[in-house]
Each structure stands twice: as C-alpha cells, then as structure tokens.
mmJSON file of the N, C-alpha and C atoms, coordinates in Angstrom:
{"data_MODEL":{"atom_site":{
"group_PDB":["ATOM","ATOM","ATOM","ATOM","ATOM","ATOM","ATOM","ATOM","ATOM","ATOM","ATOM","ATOM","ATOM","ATOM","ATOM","ATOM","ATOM","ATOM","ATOM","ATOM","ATOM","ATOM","ATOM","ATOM","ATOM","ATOM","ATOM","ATOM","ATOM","ATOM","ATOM","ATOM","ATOM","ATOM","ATOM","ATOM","ATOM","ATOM","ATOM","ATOM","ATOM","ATOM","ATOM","ATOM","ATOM","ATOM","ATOM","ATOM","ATOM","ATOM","ATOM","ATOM","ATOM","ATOM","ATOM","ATOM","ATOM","ATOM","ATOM","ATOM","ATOM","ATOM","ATOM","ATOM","ATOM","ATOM","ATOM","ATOM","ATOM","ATOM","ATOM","ATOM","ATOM","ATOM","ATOM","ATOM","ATOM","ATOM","ATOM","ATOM","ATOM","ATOM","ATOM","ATOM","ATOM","ATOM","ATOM","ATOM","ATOM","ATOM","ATOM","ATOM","ATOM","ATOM","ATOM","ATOM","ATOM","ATOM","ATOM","ATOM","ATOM","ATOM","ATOM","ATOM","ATOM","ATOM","ATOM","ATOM","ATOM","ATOM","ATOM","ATOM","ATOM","ATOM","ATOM","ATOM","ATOM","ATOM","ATOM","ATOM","ATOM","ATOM","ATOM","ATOM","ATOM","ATOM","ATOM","ATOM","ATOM","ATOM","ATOM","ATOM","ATOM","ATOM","ATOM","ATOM","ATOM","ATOM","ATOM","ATOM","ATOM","ATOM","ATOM","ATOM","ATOM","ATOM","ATOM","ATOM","ATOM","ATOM","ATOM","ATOM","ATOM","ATOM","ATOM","ATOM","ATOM","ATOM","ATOM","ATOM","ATOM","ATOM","ATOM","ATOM","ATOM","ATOM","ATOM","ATOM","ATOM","ATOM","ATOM","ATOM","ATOM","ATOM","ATOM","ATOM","ATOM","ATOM","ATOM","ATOM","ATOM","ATOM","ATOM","ATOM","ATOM","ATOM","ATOM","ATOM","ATOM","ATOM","ATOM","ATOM","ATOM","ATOM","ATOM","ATOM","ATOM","ATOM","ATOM","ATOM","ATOM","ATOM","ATOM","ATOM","ATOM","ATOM","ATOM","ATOM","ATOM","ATOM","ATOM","ATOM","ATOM","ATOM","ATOM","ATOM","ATOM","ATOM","ATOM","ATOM","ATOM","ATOM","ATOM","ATOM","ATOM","ATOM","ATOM","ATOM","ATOM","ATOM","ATOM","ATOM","ATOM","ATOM"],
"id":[1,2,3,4,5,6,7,8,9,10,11,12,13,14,15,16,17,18,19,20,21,22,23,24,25,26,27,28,29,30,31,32,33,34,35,36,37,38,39,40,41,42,43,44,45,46,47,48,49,50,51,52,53,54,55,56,57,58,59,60,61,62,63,64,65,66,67,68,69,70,71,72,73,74,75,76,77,78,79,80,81,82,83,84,85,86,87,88,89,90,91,92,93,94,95,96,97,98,99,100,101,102,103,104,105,106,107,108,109,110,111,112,113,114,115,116,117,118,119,120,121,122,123,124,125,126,127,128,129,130,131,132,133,134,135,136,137,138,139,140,141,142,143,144,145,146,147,148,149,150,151,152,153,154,155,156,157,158,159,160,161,162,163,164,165,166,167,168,169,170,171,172,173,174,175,176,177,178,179,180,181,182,183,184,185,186,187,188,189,190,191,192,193,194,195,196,197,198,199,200,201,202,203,204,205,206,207,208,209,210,211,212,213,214,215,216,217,218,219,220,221,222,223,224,225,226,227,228,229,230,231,232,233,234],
"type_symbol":["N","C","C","N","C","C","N","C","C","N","C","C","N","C","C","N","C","C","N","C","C","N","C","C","N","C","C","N","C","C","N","C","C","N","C","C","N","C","C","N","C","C","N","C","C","N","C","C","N","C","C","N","C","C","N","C","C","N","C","C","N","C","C","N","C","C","N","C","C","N","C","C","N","C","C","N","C","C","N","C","C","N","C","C","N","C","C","N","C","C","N","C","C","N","C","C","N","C","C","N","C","C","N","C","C","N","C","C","N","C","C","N","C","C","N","C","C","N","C","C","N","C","C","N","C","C","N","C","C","N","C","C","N","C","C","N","C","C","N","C","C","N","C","C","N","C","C","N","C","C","N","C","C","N","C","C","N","C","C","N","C","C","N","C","C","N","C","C","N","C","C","N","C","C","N","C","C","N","C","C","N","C","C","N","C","C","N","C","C","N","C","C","N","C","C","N","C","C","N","C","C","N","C","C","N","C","C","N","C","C","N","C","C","N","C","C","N","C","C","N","C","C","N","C","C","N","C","C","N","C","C","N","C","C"],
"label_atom_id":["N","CA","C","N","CA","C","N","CA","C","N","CA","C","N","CA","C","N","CA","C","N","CA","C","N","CA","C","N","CA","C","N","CA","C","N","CA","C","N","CA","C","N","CA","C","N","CA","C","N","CA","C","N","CA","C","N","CA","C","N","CA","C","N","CA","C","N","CA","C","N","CA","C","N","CA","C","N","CA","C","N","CA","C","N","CA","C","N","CA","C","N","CA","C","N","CA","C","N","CA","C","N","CA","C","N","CA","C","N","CA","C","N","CA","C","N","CA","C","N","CA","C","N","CA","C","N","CA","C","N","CA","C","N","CA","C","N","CA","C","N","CA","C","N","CA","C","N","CA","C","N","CA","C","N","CA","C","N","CA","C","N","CA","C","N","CA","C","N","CA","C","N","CA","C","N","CA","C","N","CA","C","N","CA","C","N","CA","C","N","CA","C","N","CA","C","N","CA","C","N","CA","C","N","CA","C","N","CA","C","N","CA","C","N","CA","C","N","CA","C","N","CA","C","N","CA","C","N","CA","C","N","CA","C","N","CA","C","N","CA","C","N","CA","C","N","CA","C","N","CA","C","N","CA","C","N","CA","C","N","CA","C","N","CA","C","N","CA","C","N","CA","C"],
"label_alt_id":[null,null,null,null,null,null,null,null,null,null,null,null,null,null,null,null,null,null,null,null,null,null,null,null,null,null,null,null,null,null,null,null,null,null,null,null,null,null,null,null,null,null,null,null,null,null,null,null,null,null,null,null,null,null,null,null,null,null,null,null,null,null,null,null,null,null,null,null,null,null,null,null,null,null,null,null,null,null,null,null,null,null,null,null,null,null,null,null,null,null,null,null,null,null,null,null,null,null,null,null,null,null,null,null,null,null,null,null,null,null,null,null,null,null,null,null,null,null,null,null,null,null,null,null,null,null,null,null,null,null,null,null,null,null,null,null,null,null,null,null,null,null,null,null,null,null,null,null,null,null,null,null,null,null,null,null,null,null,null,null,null,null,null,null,null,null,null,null,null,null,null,null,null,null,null,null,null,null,null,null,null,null,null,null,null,null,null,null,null,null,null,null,null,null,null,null,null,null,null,null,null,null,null,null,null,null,null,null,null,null,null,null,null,null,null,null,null,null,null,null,null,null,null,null,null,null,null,null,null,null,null,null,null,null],
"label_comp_id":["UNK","UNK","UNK","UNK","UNK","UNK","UNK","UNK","UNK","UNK","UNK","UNK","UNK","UNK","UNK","UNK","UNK","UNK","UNK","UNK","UNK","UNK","UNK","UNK","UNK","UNK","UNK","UNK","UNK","UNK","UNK","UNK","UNK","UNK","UNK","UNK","UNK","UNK","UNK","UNK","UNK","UNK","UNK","UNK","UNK","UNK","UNK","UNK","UNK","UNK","UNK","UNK","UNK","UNK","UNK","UNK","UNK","UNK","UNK","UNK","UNK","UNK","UNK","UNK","UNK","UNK","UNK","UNK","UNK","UNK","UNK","UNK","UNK","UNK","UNK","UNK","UNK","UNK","UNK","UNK","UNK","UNK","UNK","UNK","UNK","UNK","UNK","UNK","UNK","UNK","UNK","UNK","UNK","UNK","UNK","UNK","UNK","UNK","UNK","UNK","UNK","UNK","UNK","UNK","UNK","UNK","UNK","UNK","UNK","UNK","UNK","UNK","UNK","UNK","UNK","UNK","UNK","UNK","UNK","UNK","UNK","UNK","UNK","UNK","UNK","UNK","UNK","UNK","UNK","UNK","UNK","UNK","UNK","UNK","UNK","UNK","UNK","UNK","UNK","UNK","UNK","UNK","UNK","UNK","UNK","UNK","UNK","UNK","UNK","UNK","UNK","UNK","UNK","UNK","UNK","UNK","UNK","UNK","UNK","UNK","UNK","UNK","UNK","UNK","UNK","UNK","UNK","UNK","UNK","UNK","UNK","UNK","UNK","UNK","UNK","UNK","UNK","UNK","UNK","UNK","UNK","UNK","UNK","UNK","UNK","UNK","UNK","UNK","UNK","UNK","UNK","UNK","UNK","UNK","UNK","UNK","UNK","UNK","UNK","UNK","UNK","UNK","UNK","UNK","UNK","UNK","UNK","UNK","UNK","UNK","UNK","UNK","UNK","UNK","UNK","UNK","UNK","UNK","UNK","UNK","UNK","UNK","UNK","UNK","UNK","UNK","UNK","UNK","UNK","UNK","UNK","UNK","UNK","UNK"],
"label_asym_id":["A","A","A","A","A","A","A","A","A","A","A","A","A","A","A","A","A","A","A","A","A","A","A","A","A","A","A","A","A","A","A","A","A","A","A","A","A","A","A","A","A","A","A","A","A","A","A","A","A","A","A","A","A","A","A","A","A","A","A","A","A","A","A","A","A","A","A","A","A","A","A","A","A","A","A","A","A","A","A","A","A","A","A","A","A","A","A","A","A","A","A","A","A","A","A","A","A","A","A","A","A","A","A","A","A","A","A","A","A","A","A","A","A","A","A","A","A","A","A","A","A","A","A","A","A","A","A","A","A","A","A","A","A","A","A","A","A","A","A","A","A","A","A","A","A","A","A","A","A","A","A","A","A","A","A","A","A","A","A","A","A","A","A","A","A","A","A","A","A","A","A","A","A","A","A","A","A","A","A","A","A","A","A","A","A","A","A","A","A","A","A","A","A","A","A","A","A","A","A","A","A","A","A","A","A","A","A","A","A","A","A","A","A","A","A","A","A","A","A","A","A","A","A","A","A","A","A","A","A","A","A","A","A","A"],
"label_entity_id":["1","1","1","1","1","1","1","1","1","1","1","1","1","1","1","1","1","1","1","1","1","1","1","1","1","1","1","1","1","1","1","1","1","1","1","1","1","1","1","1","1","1","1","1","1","1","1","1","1","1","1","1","1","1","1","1","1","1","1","1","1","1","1","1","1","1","1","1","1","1","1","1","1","1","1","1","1","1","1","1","1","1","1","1","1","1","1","1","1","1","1","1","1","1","1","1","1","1","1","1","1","1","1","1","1","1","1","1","1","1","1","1","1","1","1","1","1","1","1","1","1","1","1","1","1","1","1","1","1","1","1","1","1","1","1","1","1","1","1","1","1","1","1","1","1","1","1","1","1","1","1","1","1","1","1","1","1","1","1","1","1","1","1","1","1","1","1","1","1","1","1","1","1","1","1","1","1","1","1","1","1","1","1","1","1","1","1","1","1","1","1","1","1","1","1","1","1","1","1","1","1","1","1","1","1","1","1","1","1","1","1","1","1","1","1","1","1","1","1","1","1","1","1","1","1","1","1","1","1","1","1","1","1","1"],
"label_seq_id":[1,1,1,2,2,2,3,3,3,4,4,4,5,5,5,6,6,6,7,7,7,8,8,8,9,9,9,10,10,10,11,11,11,12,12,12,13,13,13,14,14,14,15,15,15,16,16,16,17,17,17,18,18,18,19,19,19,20,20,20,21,21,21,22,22,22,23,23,23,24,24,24,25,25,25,26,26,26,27,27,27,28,28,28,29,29,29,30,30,30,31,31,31,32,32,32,33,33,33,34,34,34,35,35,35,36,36,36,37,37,37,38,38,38,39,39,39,40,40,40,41,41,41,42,42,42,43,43,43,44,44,44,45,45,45,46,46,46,47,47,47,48,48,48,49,49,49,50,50,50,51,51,51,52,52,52,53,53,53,54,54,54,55,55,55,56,56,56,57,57,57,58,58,58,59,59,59,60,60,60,61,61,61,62,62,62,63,63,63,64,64,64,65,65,65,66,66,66,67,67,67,68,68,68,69,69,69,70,70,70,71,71,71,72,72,72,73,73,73,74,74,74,75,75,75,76,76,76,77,77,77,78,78,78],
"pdbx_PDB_ins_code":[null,null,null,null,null,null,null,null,null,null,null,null,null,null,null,null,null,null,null,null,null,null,null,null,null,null,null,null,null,null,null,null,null,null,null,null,null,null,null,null,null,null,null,null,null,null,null,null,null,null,null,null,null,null,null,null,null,null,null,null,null,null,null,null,null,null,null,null,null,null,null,null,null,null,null,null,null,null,null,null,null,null,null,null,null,null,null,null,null,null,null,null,null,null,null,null,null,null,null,null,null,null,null,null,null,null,null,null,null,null,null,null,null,null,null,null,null,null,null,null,null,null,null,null,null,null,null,null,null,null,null,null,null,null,null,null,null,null,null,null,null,null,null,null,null,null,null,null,null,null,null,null,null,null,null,null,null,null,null,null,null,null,null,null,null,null,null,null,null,null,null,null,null,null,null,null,null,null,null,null,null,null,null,null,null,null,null,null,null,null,null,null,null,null,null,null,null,null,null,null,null,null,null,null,null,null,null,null,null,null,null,null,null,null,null,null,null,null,null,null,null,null,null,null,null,null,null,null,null,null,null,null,null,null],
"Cartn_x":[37.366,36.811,37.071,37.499,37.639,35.959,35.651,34.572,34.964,34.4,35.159,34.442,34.601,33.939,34.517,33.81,34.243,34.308,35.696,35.947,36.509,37.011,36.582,37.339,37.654,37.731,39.025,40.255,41.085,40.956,41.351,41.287,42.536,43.044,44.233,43.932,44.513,44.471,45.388,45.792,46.967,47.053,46.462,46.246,47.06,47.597,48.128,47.087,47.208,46.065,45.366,45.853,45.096,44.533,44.342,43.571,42.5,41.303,39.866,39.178,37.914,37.234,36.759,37.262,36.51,36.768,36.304,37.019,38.183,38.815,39.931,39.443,39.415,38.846,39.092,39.496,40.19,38.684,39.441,38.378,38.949,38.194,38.648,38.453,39.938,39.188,40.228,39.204,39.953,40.639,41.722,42.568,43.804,43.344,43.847,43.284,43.728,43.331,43.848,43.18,43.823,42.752,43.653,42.903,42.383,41.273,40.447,40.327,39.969,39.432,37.969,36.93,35.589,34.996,34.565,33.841,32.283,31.977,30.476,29.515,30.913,30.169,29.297,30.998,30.204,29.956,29.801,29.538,30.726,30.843,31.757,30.663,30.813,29.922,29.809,29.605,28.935,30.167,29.231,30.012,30.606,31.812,31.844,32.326,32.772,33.487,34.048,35.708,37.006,37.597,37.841,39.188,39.937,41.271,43.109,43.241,44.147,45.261,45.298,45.773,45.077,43.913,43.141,41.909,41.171,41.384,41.088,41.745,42.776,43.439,42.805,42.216,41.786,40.284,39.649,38.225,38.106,39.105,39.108,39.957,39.763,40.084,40.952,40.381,40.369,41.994,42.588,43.499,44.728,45.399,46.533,46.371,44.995,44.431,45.793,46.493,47.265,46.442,45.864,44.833,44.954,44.904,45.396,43.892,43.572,42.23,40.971,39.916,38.604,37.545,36.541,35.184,34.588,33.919,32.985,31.695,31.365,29.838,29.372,28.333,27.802,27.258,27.482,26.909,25.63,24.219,22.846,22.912,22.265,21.364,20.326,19.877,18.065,17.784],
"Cartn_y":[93.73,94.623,96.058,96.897,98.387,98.765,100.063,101.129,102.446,102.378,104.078,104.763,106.262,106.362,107.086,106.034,106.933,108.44,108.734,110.342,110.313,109.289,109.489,108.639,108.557,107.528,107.623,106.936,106.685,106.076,106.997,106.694,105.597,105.042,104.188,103.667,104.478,103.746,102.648,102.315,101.1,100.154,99.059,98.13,96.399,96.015,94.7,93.64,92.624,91.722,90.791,90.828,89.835,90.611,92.22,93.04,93.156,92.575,92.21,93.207,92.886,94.11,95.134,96.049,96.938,98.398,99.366,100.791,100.574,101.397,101.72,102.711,102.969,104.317,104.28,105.873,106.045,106.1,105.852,105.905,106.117,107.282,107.69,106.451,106.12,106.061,106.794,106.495,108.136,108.923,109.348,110.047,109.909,108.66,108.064,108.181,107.774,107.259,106.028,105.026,104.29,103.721,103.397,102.595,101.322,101.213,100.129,99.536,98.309,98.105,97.895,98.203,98.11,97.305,95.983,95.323,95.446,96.122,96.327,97.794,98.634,99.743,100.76,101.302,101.956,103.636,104.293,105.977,106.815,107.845,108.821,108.943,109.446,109.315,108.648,107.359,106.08,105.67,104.906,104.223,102.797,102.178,100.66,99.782,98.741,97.89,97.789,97.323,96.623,95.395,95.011,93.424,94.258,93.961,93.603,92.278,92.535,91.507,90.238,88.801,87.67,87.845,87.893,87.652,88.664,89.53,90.378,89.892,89.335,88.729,87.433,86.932,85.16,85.561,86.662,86.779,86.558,86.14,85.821,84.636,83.393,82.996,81.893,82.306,82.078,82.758,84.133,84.529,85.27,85.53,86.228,87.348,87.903,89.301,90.094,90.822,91.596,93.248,92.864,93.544,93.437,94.533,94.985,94.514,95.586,96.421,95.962,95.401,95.198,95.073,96.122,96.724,95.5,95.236,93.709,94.007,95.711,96.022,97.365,97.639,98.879,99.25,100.123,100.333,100.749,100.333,100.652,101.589,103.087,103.546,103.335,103.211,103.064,104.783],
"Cartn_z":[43.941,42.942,43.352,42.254,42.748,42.258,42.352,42.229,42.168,40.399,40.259,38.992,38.448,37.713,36.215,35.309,33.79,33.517,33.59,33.073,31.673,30.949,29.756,28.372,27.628,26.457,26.129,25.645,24.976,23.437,22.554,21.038,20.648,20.161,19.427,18.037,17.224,16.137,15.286,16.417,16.349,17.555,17.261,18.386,17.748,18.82,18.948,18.332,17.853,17.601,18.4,19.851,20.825,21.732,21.502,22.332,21.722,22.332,21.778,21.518,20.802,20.534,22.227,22.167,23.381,23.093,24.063,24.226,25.154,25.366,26.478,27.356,27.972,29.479,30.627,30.746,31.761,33.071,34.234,35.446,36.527,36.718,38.57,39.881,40.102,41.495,43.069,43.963,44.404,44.025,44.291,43.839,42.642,42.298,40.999,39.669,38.557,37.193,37.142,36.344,35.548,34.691,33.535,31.859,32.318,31.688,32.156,30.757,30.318,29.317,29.296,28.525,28.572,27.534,27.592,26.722,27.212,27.7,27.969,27.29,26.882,26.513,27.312,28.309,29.185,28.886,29.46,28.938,30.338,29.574,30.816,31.749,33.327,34.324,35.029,34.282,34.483,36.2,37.192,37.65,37.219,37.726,37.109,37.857,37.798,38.983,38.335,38.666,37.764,38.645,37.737,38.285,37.786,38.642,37.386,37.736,37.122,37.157,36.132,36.807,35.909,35.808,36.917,36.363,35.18,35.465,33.879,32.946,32.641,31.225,30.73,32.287,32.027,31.827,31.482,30.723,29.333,28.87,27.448,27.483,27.377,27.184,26.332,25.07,23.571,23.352,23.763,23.505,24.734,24.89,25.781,25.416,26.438,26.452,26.793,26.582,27.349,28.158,29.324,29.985,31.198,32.3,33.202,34.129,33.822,34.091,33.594,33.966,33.033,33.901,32.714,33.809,33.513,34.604,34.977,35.201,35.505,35.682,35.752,35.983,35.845,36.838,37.952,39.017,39.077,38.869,39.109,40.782,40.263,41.852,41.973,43.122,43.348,43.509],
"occupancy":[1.0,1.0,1.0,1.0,1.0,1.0,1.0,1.0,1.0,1.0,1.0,1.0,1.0,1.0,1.0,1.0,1.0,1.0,1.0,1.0,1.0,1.0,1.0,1.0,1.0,1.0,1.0,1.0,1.0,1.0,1.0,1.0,1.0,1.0,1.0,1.0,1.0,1.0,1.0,1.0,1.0,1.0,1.0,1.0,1.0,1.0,1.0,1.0,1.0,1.0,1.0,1.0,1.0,1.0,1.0,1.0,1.0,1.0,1.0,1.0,1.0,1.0,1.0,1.0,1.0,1.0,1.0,1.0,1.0,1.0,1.0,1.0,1.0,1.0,1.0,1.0,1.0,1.0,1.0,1.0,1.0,1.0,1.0,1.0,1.0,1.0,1.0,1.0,1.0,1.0,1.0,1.0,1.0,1.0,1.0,1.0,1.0,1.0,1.0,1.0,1.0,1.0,1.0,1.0,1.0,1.0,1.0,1.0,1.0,1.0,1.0,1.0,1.0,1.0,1.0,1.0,1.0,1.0,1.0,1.0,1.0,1.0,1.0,1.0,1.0,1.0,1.0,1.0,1.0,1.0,1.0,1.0,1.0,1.0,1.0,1.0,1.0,1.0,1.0,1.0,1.0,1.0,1.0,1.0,1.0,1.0,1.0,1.0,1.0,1.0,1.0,1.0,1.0,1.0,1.0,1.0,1.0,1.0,1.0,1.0,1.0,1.0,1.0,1.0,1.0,1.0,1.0,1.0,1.0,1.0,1.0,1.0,1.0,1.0,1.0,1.0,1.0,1.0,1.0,1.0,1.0,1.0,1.0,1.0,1.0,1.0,1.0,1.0,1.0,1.0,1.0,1.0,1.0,1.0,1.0,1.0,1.0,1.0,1.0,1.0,1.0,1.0,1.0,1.0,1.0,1.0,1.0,1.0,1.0,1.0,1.0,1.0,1.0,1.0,1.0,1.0,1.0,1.0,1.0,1.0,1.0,1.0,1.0,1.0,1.0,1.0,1.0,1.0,1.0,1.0,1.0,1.0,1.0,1.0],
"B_iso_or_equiv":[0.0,0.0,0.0,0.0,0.0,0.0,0.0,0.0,0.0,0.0,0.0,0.0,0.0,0.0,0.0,0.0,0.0,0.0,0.0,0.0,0.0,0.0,0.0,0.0,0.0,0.0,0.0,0.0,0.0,0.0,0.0,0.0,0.0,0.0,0.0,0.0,0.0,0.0,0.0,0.0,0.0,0.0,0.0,0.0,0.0,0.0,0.0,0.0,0.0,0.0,0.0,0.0,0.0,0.0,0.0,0.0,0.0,0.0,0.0,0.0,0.0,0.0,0.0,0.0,0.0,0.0,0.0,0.0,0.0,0.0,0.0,0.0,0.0,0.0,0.0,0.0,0.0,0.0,0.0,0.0,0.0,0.0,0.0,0.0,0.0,0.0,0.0,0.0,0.0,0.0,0.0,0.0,0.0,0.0,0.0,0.0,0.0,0.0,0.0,0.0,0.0,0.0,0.0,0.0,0.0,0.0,0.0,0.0,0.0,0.0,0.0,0.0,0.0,0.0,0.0,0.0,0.0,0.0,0.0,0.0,0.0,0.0,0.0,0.0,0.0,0.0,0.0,0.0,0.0,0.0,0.0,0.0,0.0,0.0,0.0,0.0,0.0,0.0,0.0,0.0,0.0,0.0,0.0,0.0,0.0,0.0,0.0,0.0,0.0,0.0,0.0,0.0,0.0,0.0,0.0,0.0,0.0,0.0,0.0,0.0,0.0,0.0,0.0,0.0,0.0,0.0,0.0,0.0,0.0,0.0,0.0,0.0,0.0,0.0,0.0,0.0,0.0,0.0,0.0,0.0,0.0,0.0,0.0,0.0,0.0,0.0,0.0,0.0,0.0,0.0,0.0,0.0,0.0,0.0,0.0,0.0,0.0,0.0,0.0,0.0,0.0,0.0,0.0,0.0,0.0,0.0,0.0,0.0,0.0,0.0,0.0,0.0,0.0,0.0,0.0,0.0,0.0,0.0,0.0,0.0,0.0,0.0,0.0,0.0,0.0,0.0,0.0,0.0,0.0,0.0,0.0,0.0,0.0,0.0],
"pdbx_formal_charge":[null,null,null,null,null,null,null,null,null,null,null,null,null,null,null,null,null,null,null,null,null,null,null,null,null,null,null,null,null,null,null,null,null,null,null,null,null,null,null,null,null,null,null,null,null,null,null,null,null,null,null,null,null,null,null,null,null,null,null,null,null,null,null,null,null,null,null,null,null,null,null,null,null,null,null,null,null,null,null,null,null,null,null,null,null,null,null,null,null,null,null,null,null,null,null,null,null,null,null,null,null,null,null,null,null,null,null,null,null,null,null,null,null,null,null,null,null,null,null,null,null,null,null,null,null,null,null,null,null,null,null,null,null,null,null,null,null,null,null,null,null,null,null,null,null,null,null,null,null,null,null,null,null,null,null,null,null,null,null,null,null,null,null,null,null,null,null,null,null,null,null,null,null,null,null,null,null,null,null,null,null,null,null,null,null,null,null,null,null,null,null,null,null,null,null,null,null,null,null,null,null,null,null,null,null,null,null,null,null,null,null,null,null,null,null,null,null,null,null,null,null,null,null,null,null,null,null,null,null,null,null,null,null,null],
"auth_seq_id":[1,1,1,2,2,2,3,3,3,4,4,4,5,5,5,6,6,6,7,7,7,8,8,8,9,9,9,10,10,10,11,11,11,12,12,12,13,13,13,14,14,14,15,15,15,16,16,16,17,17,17,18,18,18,19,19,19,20,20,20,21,21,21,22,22,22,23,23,23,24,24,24,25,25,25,26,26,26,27,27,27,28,28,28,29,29,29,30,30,30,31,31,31,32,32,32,33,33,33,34,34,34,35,35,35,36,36,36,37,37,37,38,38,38,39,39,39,40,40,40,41,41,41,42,42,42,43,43,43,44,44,44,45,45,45,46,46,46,47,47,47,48,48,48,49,49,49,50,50,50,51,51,51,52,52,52,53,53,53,54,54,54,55,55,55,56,56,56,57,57,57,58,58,58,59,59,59,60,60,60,61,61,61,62,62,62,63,63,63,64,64,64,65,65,65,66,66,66,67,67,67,68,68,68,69,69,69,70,70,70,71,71,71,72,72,72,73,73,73,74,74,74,75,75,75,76,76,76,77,77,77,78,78,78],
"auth_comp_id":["UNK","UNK","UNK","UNK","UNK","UNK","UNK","UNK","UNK","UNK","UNK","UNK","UNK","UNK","UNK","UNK","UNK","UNK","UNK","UNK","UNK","UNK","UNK","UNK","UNK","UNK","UNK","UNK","UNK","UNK","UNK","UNK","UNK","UNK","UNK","UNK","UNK","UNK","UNK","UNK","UNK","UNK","UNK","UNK","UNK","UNK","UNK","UNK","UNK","UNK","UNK","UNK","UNK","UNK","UNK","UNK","UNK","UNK","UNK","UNK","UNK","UNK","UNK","UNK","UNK","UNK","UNK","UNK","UNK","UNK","UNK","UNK","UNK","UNK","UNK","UNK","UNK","UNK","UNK","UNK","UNK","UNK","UNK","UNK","UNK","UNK","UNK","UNK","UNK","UNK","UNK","UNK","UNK","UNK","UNK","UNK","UNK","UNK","UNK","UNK","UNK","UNK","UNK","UNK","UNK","UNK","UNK","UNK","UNK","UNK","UNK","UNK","UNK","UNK","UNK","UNK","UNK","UNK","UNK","UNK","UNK","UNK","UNK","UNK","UNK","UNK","UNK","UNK","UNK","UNK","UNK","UNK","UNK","UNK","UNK","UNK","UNK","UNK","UNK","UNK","UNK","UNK","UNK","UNK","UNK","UNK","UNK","UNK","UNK","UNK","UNK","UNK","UNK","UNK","UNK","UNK","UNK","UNK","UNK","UNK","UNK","UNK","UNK","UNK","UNK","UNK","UNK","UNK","UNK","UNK","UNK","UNK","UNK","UNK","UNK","UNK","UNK","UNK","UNK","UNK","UNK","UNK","UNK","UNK","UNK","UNK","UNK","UNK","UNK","UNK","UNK","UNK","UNK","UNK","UNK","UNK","UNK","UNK","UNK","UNK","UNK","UNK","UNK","UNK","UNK","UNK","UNK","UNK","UNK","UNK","UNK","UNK","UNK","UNK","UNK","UNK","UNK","UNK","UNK","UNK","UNK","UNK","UNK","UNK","UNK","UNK","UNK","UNK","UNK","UNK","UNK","UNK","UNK","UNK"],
"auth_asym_id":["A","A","A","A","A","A","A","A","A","A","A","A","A","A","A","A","A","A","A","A","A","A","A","A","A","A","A","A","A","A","A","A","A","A","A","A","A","A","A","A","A","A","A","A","A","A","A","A","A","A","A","A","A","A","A","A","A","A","A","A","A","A","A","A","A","A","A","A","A","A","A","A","A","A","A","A","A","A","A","A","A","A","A","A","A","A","A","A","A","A","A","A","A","A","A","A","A","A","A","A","A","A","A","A","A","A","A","A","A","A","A","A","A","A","A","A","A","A","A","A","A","A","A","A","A","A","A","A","A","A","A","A","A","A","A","A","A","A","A","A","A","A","A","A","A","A","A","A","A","A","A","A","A","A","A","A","A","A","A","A","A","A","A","A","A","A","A","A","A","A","A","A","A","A","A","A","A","A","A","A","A","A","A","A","A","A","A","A","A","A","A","A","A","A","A","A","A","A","A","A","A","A","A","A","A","A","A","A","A","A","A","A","A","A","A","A","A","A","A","A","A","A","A","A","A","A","A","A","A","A","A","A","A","A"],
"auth_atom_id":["N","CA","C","N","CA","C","N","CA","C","N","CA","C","N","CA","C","N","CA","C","N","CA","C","N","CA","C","N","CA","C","N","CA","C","N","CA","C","N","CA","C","N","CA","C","N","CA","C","N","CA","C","N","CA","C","N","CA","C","N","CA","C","N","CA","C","N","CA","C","N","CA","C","N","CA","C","N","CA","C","N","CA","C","N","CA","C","N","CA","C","N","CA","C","N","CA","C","N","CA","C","N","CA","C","N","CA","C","N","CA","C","N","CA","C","N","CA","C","N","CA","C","N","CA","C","N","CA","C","N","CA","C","N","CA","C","N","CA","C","N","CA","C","N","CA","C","N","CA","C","N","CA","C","N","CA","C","N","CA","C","N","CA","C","N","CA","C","N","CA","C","N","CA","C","N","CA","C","N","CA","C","N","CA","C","N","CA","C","N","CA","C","N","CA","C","N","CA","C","N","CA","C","N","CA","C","N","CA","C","N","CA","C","N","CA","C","N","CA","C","N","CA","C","N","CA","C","N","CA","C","N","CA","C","N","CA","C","N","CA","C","N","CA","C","N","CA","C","N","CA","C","N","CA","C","N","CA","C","N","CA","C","N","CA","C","N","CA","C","N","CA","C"],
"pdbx_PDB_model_num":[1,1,1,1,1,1,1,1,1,1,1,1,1,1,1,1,1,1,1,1,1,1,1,1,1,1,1,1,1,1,1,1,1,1,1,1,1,1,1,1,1,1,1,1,1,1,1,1,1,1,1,1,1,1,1,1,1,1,1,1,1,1,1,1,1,1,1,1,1,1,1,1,1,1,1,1,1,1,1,1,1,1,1,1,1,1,1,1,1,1,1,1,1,1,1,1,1,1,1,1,1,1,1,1,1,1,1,1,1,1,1,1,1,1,1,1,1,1,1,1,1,1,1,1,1,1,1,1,1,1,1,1,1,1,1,1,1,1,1,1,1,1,1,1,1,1,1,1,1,1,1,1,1,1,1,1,1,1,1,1,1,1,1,1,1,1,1,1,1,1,1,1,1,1,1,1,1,1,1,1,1,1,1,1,1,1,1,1,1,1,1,1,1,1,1,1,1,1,1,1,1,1,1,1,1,1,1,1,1,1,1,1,1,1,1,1,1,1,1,1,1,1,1,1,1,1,1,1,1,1,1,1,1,1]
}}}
C-alpha cells in the first residue's frame, strides 16, 4: 500500500465505458503525483492509501476496470 495525500480532482468529460462510477485524483506522494481512482469519495487534503496494479483493476470484478491506481482508504488521526 502507498500513503499519500489528495491535492486535487481531475474533470473528464469523456470516459471509456468500463471505467466505473468514481472521481479521478491526483495525490501526492513524496515527491511524486499520480492519478488515483476514487470510489470512496475522498476530499483534497484528505490522506489515503492506494493499491496499483492488478489488484486495483481486480476490485471490480464484474468488468476490465482499466485502473492503475485505487484509493482503498482514508487515513483517520487520533
């Protein structure tokens, strides 16, 4: 799992048909970016955890997610 945080939203108003309902968002981690997909509905700020790879594509299994990246959680602070 990576750990990183929402800096902010990607719009598309043209999407493939086996890319499921979500946002797209970008997220820091260290000194990187990369597009995450978000079916949880996260906010900029927010921390998140991500999978890639298969296993982010094999969260849907119903269709051939074409998905890299997918936030799996929401980092709670105490």
């Amino acid at each position: 799992m990576i750990r990183g945080t929402v800096t902010g939203r990607l719009w598309s108003s043209k999407r493939i048909e086996t890319l499921p309902n979500g946002a797209l968002l970008e997220v820091k981690v260290g000194s990187s970016t990369l597009v995450a997909f978000d079916p949880l509905g996260c906010a900029e700020g927010e921390e998140v955890l991500i999978t890639q790879g298969s296993v982010a594509a094999s969260y849907f299994p119903e269709i051939k997610a074409p998905i890299d990246a997918l936030i799996i959680g929401s980092v709670d602070e105490n």
